[in-house]
C-alpha positions as CSV (number, residue, x, y, z in Angstrom):
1,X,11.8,-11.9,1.0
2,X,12.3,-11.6,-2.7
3,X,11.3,-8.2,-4.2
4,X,10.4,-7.6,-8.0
5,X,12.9,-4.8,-9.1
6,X,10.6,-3.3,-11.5
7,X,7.0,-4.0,-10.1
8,X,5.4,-3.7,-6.1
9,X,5.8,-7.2,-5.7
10,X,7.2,-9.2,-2.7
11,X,7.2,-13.0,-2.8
12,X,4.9,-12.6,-5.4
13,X,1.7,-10.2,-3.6
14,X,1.4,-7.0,-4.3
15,X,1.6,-4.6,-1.8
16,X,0.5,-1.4,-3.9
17,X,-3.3,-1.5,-4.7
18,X,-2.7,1.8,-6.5
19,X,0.3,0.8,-8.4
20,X,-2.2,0.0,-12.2
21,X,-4.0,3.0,-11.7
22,X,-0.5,4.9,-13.6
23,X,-2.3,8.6,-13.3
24,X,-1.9,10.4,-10.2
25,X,-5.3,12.1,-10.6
26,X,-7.3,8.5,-10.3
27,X,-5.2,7.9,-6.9
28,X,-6.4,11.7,-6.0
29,X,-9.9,10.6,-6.8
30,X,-9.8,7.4,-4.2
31,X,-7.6,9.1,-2.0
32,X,-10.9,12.2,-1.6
33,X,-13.2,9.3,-1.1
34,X,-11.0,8.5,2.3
35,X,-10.3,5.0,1.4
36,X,-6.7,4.5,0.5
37,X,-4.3,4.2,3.3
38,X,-0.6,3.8,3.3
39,X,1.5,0.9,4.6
40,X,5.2,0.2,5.6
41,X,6.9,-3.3,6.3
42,X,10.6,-3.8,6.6
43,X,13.1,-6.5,5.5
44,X,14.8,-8.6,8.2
45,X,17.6,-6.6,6.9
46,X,15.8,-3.4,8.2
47,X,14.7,-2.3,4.7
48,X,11.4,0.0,4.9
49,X,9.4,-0.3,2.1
50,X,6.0,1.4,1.7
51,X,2.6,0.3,0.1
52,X,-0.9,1.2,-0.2
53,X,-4.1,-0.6,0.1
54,X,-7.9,0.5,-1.0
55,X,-10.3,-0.4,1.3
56,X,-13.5,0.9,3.2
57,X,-11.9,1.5,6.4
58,X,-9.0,1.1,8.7
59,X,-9.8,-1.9,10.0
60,X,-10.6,-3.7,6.9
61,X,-7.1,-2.1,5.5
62,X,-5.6,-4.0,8.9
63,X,-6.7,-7.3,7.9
64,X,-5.8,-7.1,4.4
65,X,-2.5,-5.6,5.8
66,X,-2.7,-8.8,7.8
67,X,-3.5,-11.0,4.8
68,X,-0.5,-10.3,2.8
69,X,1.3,-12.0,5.5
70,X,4.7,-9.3,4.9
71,X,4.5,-7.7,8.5
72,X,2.3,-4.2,6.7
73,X,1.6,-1.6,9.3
74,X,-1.0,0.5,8.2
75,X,0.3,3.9,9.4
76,X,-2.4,6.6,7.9
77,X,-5.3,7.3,5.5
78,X,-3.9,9.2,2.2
79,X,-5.3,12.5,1.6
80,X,-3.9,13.9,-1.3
81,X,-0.9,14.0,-3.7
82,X,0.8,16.6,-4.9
83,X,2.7,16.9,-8.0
């Protein structure tokens, strides 16, 4: 697995559908409309990384979990961030 060090990129896919949207409030905006849920996949060294994917439910977030092809659990629905 090669990882960008400054963007969410891992052998070139992005694993952060949120990651352009740069102001928290637009991922607070999705994030009330139930459809951004959160993601982790490790490294075959063991290395947990987390990501995020927009979609219209859990099971379409699966597949595109899936799709990515880096081993992405989707783990829960985001509800809101704090800052």
């Amino acid at each position: 697995m090669i990882f960008d060090p400054n963007k969410p990129f891992c052998d070139g896919l992005l694993y952060s559908d949120l990651w352009m949207l740069r102001d928290r409030r637009d991922h607070n905006i999705l994030a009330a409309r139930n459809i951004v849920y959160l993601t982790e996949f490790r490294t075959p060294e063991g290395v947990v990384y987390s990501g995020d994917i927009i979609a219209k439910n859990r099971r379409q977030a699966e597949r595109i979990a899936f799709g990515r092809g880096l081993g992405e659990v989707v783990e829960q629905r985001l509800s809101k961030i704090v800052y």
